[in-house]
C-alpha positions in Angstrom: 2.5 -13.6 6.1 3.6 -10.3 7.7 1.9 -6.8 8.3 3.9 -4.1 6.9 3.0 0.0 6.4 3.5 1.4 3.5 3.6 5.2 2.7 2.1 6.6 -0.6 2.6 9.8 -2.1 -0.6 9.6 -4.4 -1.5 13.4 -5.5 0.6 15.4 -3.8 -0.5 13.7 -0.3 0.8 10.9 1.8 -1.8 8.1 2.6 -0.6 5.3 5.1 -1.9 1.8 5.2 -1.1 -1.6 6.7 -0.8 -4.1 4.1 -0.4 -8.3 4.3 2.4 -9.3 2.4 4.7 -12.9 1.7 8.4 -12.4 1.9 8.5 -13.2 -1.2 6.6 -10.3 -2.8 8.4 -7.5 -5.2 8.5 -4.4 -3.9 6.3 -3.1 -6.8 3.4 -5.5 -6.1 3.4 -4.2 -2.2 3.3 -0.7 -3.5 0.6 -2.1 -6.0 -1.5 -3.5 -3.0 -1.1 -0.3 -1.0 -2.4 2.1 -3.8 -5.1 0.1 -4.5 -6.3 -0.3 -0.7 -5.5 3.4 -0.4 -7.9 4.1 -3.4 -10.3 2.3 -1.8 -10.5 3.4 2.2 -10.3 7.0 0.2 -12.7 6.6 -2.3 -10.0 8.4 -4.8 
């Protein structure tokens, strides 16, 4: 497991969050996981 931050542009604003990842993981589930935790903290 490793602790990367992600940037998301999600409505004209940036959002970072730390998200747990496998190596293994596709770049488009990490971006997945870091829109839905940023929906979430942000209540968006």
């Amino acid at each position: 497991m490793i602790e990367v931050i992600v940037t998301v542009k999600y409505k004209d604003k940036n959002y970072q969050t730390n998200v747990i990842i496998n190596k293994e993981m596709s770049d488009e589930k990490i971006k997945y996981l870091a829109e839905k935790q940023i929906k979430k903290q942000w209540g968006i």
